[in-house]
VOGU-3710 file (C-alpha; in Angstrom, 3 decimals, decimal comma):
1> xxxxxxxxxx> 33,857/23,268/-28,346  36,103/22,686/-31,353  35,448/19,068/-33,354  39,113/18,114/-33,554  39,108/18,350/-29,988  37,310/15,044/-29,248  36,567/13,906/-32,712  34,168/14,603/-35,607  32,350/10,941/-34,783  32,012/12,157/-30,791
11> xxxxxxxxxx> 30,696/15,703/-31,987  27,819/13,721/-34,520  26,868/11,684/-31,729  26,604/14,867/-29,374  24,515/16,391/-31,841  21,995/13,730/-32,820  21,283/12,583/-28,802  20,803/16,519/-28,285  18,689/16,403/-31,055  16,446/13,683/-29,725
21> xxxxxxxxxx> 16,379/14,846/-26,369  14,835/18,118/-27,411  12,424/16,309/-29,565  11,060/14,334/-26,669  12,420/10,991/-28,053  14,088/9,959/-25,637  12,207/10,311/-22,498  12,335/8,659/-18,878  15,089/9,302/-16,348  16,879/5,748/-16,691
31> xxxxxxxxxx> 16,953/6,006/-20,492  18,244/9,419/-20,546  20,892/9,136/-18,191  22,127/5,519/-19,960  22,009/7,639/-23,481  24,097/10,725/-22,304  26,768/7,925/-20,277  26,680/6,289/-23,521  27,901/9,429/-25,459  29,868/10,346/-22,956
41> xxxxxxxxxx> 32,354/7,200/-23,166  32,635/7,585/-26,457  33,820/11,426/-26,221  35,823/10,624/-23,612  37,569/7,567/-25,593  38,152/9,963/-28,792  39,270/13,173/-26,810  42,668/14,859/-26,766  43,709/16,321/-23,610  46,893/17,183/-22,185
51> xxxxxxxxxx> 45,651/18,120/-18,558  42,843/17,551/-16,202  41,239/20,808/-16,801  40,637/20,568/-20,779  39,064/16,793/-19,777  37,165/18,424/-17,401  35,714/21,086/-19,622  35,313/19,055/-22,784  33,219/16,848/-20,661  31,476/19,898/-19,222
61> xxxxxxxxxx> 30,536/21,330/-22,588  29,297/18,081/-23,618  26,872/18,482/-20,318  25,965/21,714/-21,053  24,970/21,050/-24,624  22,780/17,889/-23,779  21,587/19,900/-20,648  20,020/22,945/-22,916  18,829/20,769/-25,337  16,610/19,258/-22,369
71> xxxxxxxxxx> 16,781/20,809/-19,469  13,413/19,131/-17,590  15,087/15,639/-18,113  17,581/16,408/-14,571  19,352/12,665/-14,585  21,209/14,102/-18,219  22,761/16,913/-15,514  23,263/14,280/-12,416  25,139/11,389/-14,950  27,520/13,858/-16,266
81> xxxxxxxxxx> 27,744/15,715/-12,524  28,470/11,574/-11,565  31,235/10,758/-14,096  33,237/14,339/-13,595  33,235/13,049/-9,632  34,495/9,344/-10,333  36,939/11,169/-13,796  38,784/12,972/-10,333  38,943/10,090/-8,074  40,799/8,500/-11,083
91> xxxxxxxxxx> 42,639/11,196/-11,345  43,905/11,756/-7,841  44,643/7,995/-7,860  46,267/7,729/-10,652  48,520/10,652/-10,324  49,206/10,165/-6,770  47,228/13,036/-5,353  44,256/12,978/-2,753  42,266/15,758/-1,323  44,894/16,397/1,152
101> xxxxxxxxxx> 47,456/17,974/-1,021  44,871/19,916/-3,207  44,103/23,750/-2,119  41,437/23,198/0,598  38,129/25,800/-0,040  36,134/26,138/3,333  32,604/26,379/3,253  29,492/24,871/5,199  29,166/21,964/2,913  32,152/20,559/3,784
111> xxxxxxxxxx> 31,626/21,204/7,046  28,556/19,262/7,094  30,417/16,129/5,524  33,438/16,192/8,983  32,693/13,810/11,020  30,252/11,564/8,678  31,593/8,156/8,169  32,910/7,495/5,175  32,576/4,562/2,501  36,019/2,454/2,780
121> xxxxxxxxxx> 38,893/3,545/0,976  39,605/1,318/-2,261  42,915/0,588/-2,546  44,966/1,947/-5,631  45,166/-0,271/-8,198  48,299/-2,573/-8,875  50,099/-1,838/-12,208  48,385/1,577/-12,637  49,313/5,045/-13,752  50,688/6,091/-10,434
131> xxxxxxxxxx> 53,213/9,007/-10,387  54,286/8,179/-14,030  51,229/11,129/-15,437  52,839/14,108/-16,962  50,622/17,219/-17,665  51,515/19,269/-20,600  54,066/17,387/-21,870  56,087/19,540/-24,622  57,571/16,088/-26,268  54,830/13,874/-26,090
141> xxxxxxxxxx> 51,484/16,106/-25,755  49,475/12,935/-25,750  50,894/10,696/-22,847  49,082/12,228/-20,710  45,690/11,303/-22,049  46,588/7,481/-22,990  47,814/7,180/-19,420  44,645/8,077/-18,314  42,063/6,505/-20,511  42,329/3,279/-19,380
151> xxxxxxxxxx> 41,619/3,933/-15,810  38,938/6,724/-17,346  36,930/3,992/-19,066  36,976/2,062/-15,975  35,048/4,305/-13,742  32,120/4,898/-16,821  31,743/1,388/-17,410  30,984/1,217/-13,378  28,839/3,980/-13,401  27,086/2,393/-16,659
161> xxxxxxxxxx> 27,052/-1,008/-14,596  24,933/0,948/-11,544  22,714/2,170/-13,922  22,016/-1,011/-15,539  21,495/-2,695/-12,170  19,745/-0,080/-10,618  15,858/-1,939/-10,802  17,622/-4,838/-9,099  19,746/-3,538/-6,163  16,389/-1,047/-5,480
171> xxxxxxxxxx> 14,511/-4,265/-5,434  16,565/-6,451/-3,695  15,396/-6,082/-0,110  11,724/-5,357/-0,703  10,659/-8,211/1,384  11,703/-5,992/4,695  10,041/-3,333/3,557  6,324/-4,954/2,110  4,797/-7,753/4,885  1,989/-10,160/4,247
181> xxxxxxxxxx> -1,349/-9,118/3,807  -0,452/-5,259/3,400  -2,217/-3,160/1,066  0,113/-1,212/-0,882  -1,159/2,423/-2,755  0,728/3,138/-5,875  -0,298/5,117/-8,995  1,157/5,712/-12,705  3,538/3,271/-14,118  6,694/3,326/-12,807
191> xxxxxxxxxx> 9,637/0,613/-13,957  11,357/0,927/-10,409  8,228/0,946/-8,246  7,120/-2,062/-10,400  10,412/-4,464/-10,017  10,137/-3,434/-6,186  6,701/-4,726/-6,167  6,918/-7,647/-8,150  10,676/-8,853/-5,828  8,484/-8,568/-2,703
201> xxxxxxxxxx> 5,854/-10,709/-4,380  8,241/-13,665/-4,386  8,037/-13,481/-0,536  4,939/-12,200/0,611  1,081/-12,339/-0,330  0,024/-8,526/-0,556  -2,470/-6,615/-2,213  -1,804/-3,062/-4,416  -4,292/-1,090/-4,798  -3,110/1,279/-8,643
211> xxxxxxxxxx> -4,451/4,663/-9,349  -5,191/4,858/-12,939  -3,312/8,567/-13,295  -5,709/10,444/-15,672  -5,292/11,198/-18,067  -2,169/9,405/-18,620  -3,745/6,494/-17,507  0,316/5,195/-16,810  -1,859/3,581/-13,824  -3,613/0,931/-16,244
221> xxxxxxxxxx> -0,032/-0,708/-17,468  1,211/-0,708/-13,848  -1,735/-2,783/-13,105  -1,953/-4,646/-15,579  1,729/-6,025/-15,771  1,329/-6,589/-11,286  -1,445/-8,785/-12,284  0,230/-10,596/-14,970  3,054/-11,158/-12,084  0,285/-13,129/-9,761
231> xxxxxxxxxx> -0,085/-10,396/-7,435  -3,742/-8,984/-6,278  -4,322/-5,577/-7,614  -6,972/-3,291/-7,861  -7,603/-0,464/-9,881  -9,417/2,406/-8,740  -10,025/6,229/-9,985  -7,649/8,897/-9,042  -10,293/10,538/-7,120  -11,129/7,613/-4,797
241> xxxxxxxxxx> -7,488/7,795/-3,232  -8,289/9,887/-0,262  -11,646/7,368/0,583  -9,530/4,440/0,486  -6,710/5,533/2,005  -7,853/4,310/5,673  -7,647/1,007/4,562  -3,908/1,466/2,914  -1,210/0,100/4,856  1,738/2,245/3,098
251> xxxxxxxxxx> 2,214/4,260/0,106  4,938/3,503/-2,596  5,695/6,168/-5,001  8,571/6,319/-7,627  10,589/9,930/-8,403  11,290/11,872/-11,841  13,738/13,545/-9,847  14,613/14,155/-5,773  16,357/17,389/-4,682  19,110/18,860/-2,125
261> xxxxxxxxxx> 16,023/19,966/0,333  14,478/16,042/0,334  11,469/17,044/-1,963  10,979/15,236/-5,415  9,004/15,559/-8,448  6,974/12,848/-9,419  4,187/11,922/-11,715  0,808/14,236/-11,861  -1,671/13,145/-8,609  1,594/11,866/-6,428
271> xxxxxxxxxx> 0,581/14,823/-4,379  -2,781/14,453/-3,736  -1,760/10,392/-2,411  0,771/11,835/-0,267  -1,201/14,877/0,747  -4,017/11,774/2,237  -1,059/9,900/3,331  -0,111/12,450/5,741  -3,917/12,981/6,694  -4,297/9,136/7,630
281> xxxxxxxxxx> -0,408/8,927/8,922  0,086/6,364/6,160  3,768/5,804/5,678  4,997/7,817/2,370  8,203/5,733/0,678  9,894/6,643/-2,764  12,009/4,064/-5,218  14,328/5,700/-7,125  17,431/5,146/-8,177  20,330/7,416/-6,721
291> xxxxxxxxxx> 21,299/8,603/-10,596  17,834/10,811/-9,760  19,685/12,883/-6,830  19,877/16,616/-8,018  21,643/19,413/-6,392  18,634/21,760/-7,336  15,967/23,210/-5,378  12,439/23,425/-6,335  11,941/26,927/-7,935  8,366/26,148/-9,360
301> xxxxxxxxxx> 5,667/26,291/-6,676  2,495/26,917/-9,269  3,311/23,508/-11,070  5,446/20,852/-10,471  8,187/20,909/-13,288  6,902/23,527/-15,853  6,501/20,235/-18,007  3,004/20,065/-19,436  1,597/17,537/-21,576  -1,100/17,504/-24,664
311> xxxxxxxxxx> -4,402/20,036/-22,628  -6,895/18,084/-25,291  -6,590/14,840/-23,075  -7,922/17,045/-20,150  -10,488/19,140/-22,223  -11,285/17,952/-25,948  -11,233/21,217/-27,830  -14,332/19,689/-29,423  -15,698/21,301/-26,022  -15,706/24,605/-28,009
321> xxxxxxxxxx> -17,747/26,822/-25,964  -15,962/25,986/-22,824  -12,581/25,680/-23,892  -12,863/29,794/-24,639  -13,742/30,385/-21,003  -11,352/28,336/-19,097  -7,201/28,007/-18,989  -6,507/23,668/-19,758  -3,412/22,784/-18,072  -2,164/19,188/-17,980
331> xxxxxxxxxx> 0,983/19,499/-16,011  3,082/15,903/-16,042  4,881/15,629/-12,544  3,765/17,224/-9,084  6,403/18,479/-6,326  6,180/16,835/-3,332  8,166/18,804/0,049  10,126/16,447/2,318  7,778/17,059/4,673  5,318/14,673/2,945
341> xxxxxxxxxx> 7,607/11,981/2,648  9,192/9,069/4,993  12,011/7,836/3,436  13,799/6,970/0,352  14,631/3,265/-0,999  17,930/3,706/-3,500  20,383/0,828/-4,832  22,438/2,336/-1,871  20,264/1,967/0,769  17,592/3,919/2,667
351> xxxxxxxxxx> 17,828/7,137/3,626  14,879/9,702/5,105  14,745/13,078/3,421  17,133/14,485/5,627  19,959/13,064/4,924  19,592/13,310/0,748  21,546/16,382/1,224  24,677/14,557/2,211  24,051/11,908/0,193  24,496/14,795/-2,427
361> xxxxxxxxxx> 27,773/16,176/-1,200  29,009/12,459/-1,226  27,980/11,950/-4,695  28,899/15,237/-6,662  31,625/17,708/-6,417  30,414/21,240/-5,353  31,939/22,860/-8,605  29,695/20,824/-10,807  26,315/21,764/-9,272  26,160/24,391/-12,188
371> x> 27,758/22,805/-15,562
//
């Protein structure tokens, strides 16, 4: 990935998000995935290209460098996954191509997607690019790229715009979801789970019932800020989930990241809520955002994520004695099968587990699953 290719102001910016992605300073799936669109508009703004394919893998590289430098943050993957799909709907737009005159690949992915309605068809814009592109010009080896920019920067700034507005449009019909004098489980502190909560308060008199999540104790700030917000909450131990769970009308949970098969990781003691969930047939639902779709499996079964925070908050090391005998983990997110779970609530709508996989093939290309 040569400099002059996209600019030496693009390649510092690469550089210093990599940097503090790998140093754990930028953390969360929303911040993440705003931070790597971020950088991405601005490589995409500076690069020189003369045909799709060096836009696609100058973006690509730029994925795969922010991807190493962080690879348990999966919404880094899924934003630049996201702007390569909407870069080729530009594209095909713009140049006056669709996906019928492009060499058709057969496989059971597509075969899955015949036959599934589809979202309309936006027409092509007036004034734009159409049929006036040129690839590999020899006399003017940049018209290419300035015919395409403009329509370029258009589809980041909407995919920037979802992200922005993703606690809202999660949110926004919580009041069919949450019903008067439910009691609602949650644990940890989760920013989508929370604006979910706090829109169905302006419609409905509920209780929520927090875990504290030890020893995080994310579970404490979630409280805390429902409170603030007028709404009844309680705030219980992590290990009194499964005794109160008879009285718990549904369970809301909110996602690190949800994969092809319906499962998710979330934060550390999700499981054990769902796993009493399933015992008492209390309804499981996850918020998330659809920027938290991943085309990967689980391939961790021991631990959730392989993600493990500080043991010393599990087992002070001034525990000498026993801290010789014993093996501390203090893993941060669980995985949680499909099988556990009753639906998802996205800024697109709700969808059960089984149908995240074609959610997938509707929002990624099938060459991008590996950058």
């Amino acid at each position: 990935m040569s400099t002059d290719t996209f600019g030496g102001a693009s390649q510092r910016s690469v550089d210093n998000l990599a940097s503090r992605l790998r140093r754990r300073q930028v953390v969360g799936s929303r911040a993440t995935a705003l931070e790597t669109l971020l950088v991405l508009r601005q490589v995409v703004s500076k690069a020189r290209f003369s045909n799709m394919e060096q836009l696609v893998e100058i973006i690509r590289s730029v994925g795969r460098r922010l991807v190493d430098a962080q690879p348990k943050e999966h919404s880094v993957g899924n934003t630049v996954r996201k702007v390569l799909h909407h870069i080729r709907e530009e594209y095909h737009t713009a140049s006056g191509t669709n996906a019928a005159t492009m060499p058709q690949t057969f496989s059971i992915a597509k075969f899955v997607l015949l036959g599934q309605p589809r979202q309309h068809t936006v027409a092509p814009k007036a004034g734009g690019a159409k049929g006036t592109l040129k690839e590999n010009d020899p006399d003017d080896p940049d018209s290419f790229a300035r015919g395409l920019k403009p329509v370029l920067m258009e589809a980041i700034q909407d995919v920037l715009d979802e992200l922005e507005t993703v606690y809202d449009n999660v949110s926004k019909n919580a009041k069919d979801h949450i019903h008067s004098d439910e009691i609602i489980l949650t644990l940890g502190m989760s920013k989508t789970v929370e604006a979910f909560l706090k829109s169905a308060a302006h419609h409905r008199k509920y209780t929520v019932i927090v875990a504290e999540t030890a020893p995080s104790y994310g579970g404490r700030e979630m409280a805390q800020s429902l409170s603030s917000a007028g709404i009844s909450t309680f705030l219980v131990p992590d290990s009194s989930m499964f005794a109160i769970m008879s009285r718990v009308n549904k369970v809301i949970l909110g996602a690190h990241a949800i994969f092809a098969n319906g499962g998710m990781f979330a934060t550390s003691g999700s499981l054990i809520a769902a796993t009493a969930a399933q015992a008492h047939r209390t309804p499981v639902v996850v918020c998330a955002g659809q920027f938290k779709l991943t085309p990967l499996w689980n391939l961790y079964h021991e631990y959730g994520a392989l993600d493990f925070g500080d043991p010393n908050s599990v087992l002070g090391f001034e525990e000498g004695d026993l801290v010789d005998k014993v093996e501390v983990v203090n893993p941060y997110y669980d995985y949680i099968g499909p099988e556990l779970i009753d639906g998802f609530i996205t800024n697109d709508g709700d969808h059960p587990p089984s149908s995240i996989y074609r959610l997938l093939k509707e929002t990624y290309d099938d060459e991008d699953n590996e950058l």
